[in-house]
SESERO-888291 format. One record per residue (C-alpha): residue number from 0; x negated, y negated, z. Coordinates in nm, 2 decimals. Example, Ala and Ser with C-alpha at 12.3 -4.5 7.8 and 13.67 -1.06 7.14 Angstrom:
BEGIN
  nr      u      v      w
   0  -1.23   0.45   0.78
   1  -1.37   0.11   0.71
This chain:
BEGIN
  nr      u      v      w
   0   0.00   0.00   0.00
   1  -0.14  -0.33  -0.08
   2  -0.06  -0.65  -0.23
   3  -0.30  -0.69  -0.51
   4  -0.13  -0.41  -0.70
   5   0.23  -0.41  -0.54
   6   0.29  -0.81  -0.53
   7   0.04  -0.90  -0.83
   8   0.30  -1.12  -0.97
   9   0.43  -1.30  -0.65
  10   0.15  -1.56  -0.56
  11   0.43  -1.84  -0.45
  12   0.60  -1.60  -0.28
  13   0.30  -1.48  -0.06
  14   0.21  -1.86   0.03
  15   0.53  -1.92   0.18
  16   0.51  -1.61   0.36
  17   0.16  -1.68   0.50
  18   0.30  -2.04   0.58
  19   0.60  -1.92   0.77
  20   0.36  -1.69   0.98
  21   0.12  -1.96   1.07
  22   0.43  -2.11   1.19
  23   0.56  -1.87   1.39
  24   0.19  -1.86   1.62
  25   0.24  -2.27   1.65
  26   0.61  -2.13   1.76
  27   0.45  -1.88   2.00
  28   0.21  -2.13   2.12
  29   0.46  -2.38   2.21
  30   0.71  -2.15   2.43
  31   0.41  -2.09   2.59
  32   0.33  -2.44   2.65
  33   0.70  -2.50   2.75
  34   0.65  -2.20   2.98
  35   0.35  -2.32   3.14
  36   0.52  -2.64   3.21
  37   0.83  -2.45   3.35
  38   0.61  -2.28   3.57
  39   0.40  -2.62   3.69
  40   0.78  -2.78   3.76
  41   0.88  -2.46   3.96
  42   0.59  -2.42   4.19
  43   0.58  -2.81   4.31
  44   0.95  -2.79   4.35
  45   0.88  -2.50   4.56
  46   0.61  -2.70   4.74
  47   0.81  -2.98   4.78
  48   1.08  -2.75   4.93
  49   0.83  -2.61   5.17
  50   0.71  -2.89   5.26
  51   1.06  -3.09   5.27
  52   1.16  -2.80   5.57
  53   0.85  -2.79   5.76
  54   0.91  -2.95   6.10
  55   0.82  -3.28   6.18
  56   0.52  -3.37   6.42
  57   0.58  -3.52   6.77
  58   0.98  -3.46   6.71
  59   1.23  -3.25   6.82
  60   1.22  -3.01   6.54
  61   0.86  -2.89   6.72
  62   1.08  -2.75   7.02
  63   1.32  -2.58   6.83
  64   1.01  -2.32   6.67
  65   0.98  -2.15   6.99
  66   1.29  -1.98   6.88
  67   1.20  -1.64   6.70
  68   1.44  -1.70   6.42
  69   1.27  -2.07   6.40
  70   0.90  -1.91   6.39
  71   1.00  -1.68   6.12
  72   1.13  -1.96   5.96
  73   0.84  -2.14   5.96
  74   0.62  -1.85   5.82
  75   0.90  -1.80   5.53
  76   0.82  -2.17   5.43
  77   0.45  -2.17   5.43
  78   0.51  -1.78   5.25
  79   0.69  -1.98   4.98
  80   0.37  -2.24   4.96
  81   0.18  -1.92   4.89
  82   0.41  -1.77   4.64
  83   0.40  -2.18   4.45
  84   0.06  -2.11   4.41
  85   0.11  -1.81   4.25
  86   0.31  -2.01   4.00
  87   0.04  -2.25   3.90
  88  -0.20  -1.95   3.87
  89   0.04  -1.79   3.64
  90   0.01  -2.16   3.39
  91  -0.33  -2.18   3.45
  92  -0.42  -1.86   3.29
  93  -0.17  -1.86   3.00
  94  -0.31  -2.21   2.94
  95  -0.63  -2.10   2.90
  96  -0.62  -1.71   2.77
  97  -0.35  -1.80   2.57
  98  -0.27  -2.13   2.43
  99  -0.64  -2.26   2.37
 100  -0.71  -1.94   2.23
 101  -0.45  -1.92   1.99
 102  -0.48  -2.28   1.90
 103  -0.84  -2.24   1.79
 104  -0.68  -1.96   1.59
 105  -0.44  -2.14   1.47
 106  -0.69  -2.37   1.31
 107  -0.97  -2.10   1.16
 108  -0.65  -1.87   1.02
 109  -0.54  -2.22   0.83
 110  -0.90  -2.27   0.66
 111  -0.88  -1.93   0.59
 112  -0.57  -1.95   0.37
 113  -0.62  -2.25   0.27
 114  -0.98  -2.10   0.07
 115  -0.79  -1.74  -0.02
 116  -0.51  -1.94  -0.21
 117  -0.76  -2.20  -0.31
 118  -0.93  -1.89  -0.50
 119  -0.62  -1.75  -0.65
 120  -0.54  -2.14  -0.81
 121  -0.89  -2.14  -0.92
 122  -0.85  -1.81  -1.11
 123  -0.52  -1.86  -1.26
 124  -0.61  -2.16  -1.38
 125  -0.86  -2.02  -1.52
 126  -0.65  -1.75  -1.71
 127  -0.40  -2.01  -1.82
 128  -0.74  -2.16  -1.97
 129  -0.86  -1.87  -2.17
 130  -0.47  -1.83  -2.30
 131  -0.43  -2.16  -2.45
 132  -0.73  -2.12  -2.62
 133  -0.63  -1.81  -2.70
 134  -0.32  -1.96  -2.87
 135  -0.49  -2.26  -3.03
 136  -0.75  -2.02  -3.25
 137  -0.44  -1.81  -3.29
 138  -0.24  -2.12  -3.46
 139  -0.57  -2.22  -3.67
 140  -0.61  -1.88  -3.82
 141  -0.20  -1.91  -3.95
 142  -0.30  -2.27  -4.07
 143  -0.61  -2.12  -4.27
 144  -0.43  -1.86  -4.41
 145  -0.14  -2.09  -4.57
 146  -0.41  -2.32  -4.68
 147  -0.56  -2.01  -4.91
 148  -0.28  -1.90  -5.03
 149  -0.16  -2.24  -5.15
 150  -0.50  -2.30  -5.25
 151  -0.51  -1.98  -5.44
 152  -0.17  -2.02  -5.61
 153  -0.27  -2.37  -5.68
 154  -0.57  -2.22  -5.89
 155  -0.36  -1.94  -6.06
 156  -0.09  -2.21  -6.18
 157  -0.45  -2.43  -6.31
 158  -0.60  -2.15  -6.47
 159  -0.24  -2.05  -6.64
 160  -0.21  -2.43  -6.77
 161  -0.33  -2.44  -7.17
 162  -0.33  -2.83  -7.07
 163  -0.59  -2.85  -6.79
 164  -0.97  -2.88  -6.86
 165  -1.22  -2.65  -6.78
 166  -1.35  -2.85  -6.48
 167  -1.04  -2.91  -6.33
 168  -0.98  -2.51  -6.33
 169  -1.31  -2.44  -6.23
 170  -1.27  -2.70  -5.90
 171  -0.93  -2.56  -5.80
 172  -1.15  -2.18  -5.82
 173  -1.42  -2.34  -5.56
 174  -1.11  -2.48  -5.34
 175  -0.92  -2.13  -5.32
 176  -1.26  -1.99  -5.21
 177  -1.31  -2.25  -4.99
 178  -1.01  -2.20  -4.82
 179  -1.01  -1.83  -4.81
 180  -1.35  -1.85  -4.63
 181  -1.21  -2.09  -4.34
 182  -0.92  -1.83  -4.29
 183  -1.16  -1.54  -4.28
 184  -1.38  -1.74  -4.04
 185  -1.06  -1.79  -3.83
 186  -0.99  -1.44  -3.81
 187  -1.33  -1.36  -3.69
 188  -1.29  -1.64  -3.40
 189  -0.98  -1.53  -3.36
 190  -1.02  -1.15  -3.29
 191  -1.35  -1.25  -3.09
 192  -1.12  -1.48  -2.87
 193  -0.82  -1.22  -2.83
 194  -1.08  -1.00  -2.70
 195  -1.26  -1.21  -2.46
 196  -0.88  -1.28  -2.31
 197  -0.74  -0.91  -2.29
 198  -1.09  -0.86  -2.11
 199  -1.01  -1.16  -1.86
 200  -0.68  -1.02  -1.81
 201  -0.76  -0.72  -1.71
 202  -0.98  -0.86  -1.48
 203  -0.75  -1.14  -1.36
 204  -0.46  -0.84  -1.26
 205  -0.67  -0.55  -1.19
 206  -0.99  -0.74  -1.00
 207  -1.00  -1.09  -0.89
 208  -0.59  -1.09  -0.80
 209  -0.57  -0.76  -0.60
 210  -0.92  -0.89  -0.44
 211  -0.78  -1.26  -0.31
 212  -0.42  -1.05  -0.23
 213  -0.61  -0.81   0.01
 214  -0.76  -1.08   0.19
 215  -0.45  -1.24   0.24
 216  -0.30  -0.93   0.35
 217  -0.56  -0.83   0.60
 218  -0.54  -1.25   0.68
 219  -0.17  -1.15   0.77
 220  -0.22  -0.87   0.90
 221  -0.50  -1.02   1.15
 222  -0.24  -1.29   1.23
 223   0.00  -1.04   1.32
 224  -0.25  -0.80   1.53
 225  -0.34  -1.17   1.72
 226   0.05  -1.23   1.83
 227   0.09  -0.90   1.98
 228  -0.20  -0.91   2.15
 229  -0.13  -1.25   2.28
 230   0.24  -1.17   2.39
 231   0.06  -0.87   2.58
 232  -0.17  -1.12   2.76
 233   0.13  -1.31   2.83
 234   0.27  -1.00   3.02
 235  -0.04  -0.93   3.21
 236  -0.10  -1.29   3.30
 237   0.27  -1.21   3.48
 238   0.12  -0.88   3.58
 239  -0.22  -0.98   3.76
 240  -0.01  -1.21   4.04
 241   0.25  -0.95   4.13
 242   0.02  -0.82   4.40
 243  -0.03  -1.15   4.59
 244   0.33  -1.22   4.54
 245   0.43  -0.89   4.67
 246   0.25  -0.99   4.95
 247   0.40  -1.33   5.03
 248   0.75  -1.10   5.02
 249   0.65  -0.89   5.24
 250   0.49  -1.14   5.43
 251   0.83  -1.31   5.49
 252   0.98  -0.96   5.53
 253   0.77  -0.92   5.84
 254   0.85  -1.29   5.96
 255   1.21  -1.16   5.95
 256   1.15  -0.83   6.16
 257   0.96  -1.03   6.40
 258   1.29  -1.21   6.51
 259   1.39  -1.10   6.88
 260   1.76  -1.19   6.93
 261   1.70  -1.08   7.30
 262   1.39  -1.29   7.33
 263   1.56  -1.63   7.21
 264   1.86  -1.57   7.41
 265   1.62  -1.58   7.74
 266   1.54  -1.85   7.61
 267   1.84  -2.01   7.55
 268   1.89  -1.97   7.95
 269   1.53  -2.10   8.01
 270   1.65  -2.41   7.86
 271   1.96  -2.47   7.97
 272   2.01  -2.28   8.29
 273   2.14  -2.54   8.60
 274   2.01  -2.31   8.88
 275   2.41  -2.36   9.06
 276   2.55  -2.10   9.16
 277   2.97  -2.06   9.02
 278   3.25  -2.18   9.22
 279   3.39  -1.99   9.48
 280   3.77  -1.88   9.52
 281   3.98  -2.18   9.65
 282   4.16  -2.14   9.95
 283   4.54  -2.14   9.99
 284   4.67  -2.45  10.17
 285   5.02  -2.46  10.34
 286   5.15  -2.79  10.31
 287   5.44  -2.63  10.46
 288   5.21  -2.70  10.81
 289   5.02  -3.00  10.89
 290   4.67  -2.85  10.82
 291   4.34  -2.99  10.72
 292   4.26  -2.86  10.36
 293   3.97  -2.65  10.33
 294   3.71  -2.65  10.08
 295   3.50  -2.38   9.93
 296   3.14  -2.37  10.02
 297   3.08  -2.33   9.61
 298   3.32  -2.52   9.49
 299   3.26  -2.76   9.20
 300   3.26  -3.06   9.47
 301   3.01  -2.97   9.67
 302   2.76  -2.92   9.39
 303   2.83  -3.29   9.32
 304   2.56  -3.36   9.65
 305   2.58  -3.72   9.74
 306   2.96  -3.79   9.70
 307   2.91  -4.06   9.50
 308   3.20  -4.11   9.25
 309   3.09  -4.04   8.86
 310   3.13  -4.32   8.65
 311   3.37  -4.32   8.39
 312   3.30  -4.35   8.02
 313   3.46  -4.67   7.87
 314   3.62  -4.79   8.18
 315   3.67  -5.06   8.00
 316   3.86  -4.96   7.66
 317   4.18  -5.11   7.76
 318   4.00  -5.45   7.71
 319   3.86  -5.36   7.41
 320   3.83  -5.58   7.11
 321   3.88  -5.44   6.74
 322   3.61  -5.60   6.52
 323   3.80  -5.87   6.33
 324   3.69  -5.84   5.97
 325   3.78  -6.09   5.68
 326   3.82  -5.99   5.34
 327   3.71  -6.27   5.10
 328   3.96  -6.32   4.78
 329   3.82  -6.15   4.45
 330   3.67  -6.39   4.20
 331   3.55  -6.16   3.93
 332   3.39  -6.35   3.67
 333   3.45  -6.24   3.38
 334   3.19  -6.06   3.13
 335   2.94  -6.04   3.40
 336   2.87  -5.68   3.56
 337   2.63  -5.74   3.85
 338   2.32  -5.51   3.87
 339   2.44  -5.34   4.22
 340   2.76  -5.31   4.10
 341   2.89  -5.58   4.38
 342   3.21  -5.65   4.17
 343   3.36  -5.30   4.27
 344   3.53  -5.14   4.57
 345   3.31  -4.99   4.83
 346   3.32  -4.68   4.76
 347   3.38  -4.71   4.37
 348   3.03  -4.89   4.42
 349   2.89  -4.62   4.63
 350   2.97  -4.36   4.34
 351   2.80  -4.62   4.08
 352   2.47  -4.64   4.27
 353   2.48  -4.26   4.34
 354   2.50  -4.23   3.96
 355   2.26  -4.43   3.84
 356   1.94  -4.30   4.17
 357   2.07  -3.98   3.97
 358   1.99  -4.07   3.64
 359   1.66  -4.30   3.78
 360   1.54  -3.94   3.95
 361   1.62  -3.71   3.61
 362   1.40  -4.04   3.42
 363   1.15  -4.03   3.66
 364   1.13  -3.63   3.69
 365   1.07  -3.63   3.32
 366   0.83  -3.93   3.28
 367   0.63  -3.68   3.57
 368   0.63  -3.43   3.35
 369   0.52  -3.57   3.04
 370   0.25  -3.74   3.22
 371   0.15  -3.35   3.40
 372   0.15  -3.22   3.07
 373  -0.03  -3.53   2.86
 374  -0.30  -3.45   3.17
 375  -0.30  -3.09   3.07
 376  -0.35  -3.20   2.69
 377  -0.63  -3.38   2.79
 378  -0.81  -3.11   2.98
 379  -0.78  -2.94   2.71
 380  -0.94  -3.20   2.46
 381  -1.23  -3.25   2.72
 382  -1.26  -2.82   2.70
 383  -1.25  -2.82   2.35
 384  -1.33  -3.14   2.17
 385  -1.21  -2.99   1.79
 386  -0.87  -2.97   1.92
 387  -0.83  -3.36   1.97
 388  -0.97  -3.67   2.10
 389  -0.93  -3.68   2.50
 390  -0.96  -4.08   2.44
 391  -0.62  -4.10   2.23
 392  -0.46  -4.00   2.57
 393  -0.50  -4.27   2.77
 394  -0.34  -4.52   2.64
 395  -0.02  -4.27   2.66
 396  -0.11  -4.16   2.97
 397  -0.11  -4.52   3.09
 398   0.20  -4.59   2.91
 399   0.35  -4.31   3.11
 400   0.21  -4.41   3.47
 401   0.36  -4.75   3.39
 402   0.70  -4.58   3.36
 403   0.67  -4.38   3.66
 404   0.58  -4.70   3.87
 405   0.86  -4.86   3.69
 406   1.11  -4.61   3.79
 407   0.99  -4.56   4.13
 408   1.08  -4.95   4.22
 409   1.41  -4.96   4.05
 410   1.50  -4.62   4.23
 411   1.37  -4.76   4.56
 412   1.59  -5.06   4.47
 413   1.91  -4.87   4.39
 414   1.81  -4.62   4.69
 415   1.85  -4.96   4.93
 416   2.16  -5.13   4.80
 417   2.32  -4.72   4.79
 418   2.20  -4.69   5.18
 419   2.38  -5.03   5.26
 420   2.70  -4.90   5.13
 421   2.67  -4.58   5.30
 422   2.58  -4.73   5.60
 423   2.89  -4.92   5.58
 424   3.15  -4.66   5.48
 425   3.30  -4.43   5.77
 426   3.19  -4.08   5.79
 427   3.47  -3.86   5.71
 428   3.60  -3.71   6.05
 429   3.41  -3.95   6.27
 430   3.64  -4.30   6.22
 431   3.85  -4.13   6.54
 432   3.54  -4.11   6.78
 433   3.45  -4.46   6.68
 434   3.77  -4.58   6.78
 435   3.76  -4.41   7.05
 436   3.37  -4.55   7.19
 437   3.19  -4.70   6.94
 438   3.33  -5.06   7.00
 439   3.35  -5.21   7.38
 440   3.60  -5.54   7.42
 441   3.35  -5.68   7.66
 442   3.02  -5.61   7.52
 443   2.84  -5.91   7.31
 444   2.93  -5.95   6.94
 445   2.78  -5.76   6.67
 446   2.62  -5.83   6.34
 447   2.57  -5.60   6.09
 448   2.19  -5.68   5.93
 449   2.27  -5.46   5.56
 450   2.39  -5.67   5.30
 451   2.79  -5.65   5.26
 452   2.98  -5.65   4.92
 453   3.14  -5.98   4.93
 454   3.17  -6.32   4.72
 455   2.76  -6.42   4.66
 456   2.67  -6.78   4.66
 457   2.70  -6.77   4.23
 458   3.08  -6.67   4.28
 459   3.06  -6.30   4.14
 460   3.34  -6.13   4.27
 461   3.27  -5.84   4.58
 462   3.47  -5.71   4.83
 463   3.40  -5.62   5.21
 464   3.45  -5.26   5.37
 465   3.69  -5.30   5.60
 466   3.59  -5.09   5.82
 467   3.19  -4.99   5.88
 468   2.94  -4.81   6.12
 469   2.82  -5.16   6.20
 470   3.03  -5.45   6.21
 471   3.02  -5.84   6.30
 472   3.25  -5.89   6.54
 473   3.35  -6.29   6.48
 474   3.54  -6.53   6.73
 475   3.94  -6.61   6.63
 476   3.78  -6.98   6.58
 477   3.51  -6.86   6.33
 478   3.49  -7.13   6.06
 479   3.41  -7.01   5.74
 480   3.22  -7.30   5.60
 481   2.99  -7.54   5.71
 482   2.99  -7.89   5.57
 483   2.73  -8.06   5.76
 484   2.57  -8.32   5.61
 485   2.25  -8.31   5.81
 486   2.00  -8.01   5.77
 487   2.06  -7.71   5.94
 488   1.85  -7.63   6.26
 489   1.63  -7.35   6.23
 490   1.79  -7.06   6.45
 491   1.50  -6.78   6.40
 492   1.32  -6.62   6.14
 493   1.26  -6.38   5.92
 494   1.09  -6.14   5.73
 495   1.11  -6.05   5.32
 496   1.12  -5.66   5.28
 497   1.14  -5.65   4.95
 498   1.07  -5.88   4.67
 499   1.34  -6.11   4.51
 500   1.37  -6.32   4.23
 501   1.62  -6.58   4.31
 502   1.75  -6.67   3.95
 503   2.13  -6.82   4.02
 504   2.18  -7.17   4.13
 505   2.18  -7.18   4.54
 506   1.94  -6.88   4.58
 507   1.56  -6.89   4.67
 508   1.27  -6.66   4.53
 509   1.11  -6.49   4.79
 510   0.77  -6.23   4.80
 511   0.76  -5.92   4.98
 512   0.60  -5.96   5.34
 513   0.64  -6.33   5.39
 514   0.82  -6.51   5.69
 515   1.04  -6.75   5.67
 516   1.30  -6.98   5.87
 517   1.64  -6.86   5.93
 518   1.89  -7.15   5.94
 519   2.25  -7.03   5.86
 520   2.33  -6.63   5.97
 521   2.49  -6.41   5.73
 522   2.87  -6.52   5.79
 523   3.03  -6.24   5.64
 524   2.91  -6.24   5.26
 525   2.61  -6.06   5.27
 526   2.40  -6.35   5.20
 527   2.15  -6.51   5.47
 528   2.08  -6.89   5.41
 529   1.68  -6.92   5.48
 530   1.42  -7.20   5.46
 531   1.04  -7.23   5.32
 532   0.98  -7.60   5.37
 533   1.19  -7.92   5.42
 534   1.29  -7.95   5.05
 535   1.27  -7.52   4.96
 536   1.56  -7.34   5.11
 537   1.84  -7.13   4.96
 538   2.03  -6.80   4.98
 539   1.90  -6.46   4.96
 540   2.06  -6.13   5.04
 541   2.06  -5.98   5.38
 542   1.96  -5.63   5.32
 543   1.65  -5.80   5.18
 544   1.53  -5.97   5.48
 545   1.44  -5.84   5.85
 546   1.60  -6.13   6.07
 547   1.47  -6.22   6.41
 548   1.78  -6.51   6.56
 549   1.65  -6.70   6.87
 550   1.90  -6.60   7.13
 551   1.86  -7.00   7.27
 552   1.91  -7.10   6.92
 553   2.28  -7.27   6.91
 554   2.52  -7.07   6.71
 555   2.31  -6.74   6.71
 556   2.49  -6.40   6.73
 557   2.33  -6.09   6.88
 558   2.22  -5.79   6.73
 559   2.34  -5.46   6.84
């Protein structure tokens, strides 16, 4: 079986073919890639896992892993750190046993074809050669012949003529000879010609064809060898880590068996034994007789010791004072949509910011991996210089880092305004409980330091929460806007945590880390009225500023 005598006459066909194969290996190599990249994203979301459970230092979470179950817990997380690395292992190696390989093969298999089909062009063009001269000596010897035999019927019809002279007959004799010559001479360069092309035909389907064909077939054949080897490679790469990661199983397998439910349960009662001993039986008292009423030795009174009475929890809720909260009128301004999405209901808003720190974290996540695998790229550049130049990278690689910062800030910004809203909105199930304790009629106002969805100072329409987990509780006489015409005393200060660019009329521009004077409280609107100097003051939001009121300051509300 080979190509050179089965496929003799099917040289376009064979260079698609080859084509399409060469093809399928830059297929191969790039599920591979993909695969390795797969792997990468798996084993830091399994370290970021790990590492998102593992208990916090110097907190609470440290006395809950004496607990058995807690220990084993433990070991199961740094287990899974283990069984991560296994992951990167596994891109690693088909990285470099499998997709550098077969790229440099990639690129040697192409030369290769490229010269083998090179070859065939260079010989068919060379039998397309030797035909049309084949067929241009073939039309001169017809031409020669119909020259001599007009030439020699020419000379019969002269010599036949009583009317014609001697010389004329004699010249049209010397013509027809003439012509007959040339048309034998043809004949000879013709048959010499036809001979020389059967002879490079043969050759052309019985030599130099079947010889290019058979190294494109054992080309293809190579090429096919390669991607069987290479998908076995890419099961042993699998293979070769199934030891270490049957070891972090069993690893957490023997975290699990190490759990004593008897053990915890002491100590359970370790922790949270009182050392008093129950109450004993009460005694029956006959009111039917005066009698002094006994009392058990082990009753619950007696473990009370002083006598003192217990205080009561909110002794004083039936003075308590609901927070009084104002909702501002909506003045939604038409065809603008602010970037927090202020202009909708609280929890419409909430479900808008959720959204879009969604879609920020899926942008981000992605720019991360382009810029993981742009880093791979260029380790491999900087292994093997013919595959690319490692230079072209960074400017792409810088591109991406620029994105990734990019995204990080406008998540951290959404991630703010999204906490202020959450902070605001009751947890389900919980709004009884806070009626119940959360606010106290007689303890000092409150003020809520996130920034609120109300009306900002350009007149975009927001609306308040009315009901939150912190609220300013305001007095009935609470005026709601200040007309004085002299400037405001400063009544603390405060400090910028985030940057903000005050662009609308009545807002001020303020840097991240800088202190400033506090001269009008937020009042409701989730705007705090700040000054830099005598003639620089305006509005920024709340939630972007840390305020410190001086409690001697007149009109300052405490903090709770």
């Amino acid at each position: 079986m080979s190509w050179g005598t089965e496929l003799w006459d099917q040289f376009d066909n064979l260079e698609k073919h080859t084509q399409w194969g060469i093809d399928i290996l830059e297929k191969y190599i790039k599920f591979v890639k993909e695969r390795t990249e797969i792997e990468l994203s798996y084993a830091k979301q399994l370290r970021n896992l790990s590492k998102k459970y593992q208990p916090k230092k110097n907190s609470k979470e440290e006395e809950e892993y004496k607990y058995t179950s807690c220990k084993a817990f433990l070991s199961t997380l740094n287990e899974m750190n283990d069984y991560a690395g296994q992951h990167e292992v596994i891109s690693e190696n088909m990285t470099a046993q499998i997709m550098v390989d077969l790229a440099r093969y990639v690129q040697e298999l192409k030369q290769e074809r490229k010269s083998n089909f090179h070859d065939g062009r260079k010989a068919q063009q060379h039998i397309e050669t030797c035909w049309k001269q084949l067929e241009a000596s073939k039309r001169r010897f017809e031409r020669d012949c119909k020259e001599a035999d007009r030439a020699q019927q020419y000379f019969e019809k002269m010599d036949a003529d009583i009317n014609v002279t001697k010389a004329d007959v004699e010249k049209a004799r010397q013509q027809a000879q003439l012509r007959h010559q040339m048309a034998e001479d043809s004949k000879a360069d013709y048959s010499s010609i036809l001979q020389k092309f059967n002879q490079e035909q043969h050759e052309y389907y019985h030599s130099h064809i079947p010889n290019i064909f058979q190294k494109i077939q054992e080309m293809e054949e190579r090429r096919i060898l390669r991607l069987g080897e290479s998908m076995k490679m890419y099961a042993e790469v699998d293979r070769q880590v199934i030891p270490i990661i049957g070891k972090c199983l069993d690893g957490i397998v023997k975290a699990a068996e190490s759990i004593d439910q008897k053990n915890d349960s002491q100590l359970v009662i370790e922790a949270f034994k009182s050392g008093f001993e129950p109450p004993g039986d009460i005694d029956f008292e006959d009111y039917s007789q005066p009698m002094q009423r006994a009392v058990s030795d082990h009753s619950l009174s007696s473990s009370r010791g002083d006598g003192k009475p217990e205080p009561k929890f909110g002794g004083r809720s039936k003075g308590k004072l609901w927070p009084f909260i104002k909702k501002n009128k909506l003045s939604l301004k038409l065809g603008a949509t602010p970037e927090d999405f202020s202009n909708l209901p609280p929890e419409q808003r909430r479900k808008k910011l959720q959204q879009k720190v969604d879609e920020l974290n899926k942008e981000m996540q992605k720019e991360v991996d382009q810029r993981d695998a742009i880093t791979k790229m260029k380790d491999v550049y900087l292994r093997n210089p013919q595959m690319g130049d490692p230079a072209s990278l960074d400017h792409k690689l810088a591109e991406v880092s620029h994105n990734i910062e990019k995204l990080r800030l406008e998540t951290q910004k959404f991630e703010a305004w999204l906490a202020e809203v959450e902070g605001r909105l009751p947890a389900r199930g919980d709004q009884a409980r806070r009626q119940s304790g959360l606010y106290d009629g007689q303890s000092a106002p409150a003020v809520n330091n996130c920034a609120q969805d109300r009306e900002s100072p350009d007149g975009s329409y927001t609306e308040e929460q009315s009901q939150e987990s912190e609220v300013k509780v305001l007095a009935p006489d609470f005026d709601d806007e200040f007309d004085d015409e002299e400037p405001l005393p400063a009544i603390g200060t405060c400090k910028a945590l985030y940057t903000f660019e005050g662009q609308n009329e009545g807002t001020i521009s303020v840097a991240e880390g800088e202190t400033l004077y506090v001269i009008e409280e937020d009042k409701g609107d989730g705007w705090t009225r700040i000054r830099r100097s005598e003639e620089e003051e305006g509005y920024v939001p709340t939630s972007y500023v840390e305020v410190y009121l001086d409690k001697n300051a007149k009109g300052a509300k405490t903090y709770i």
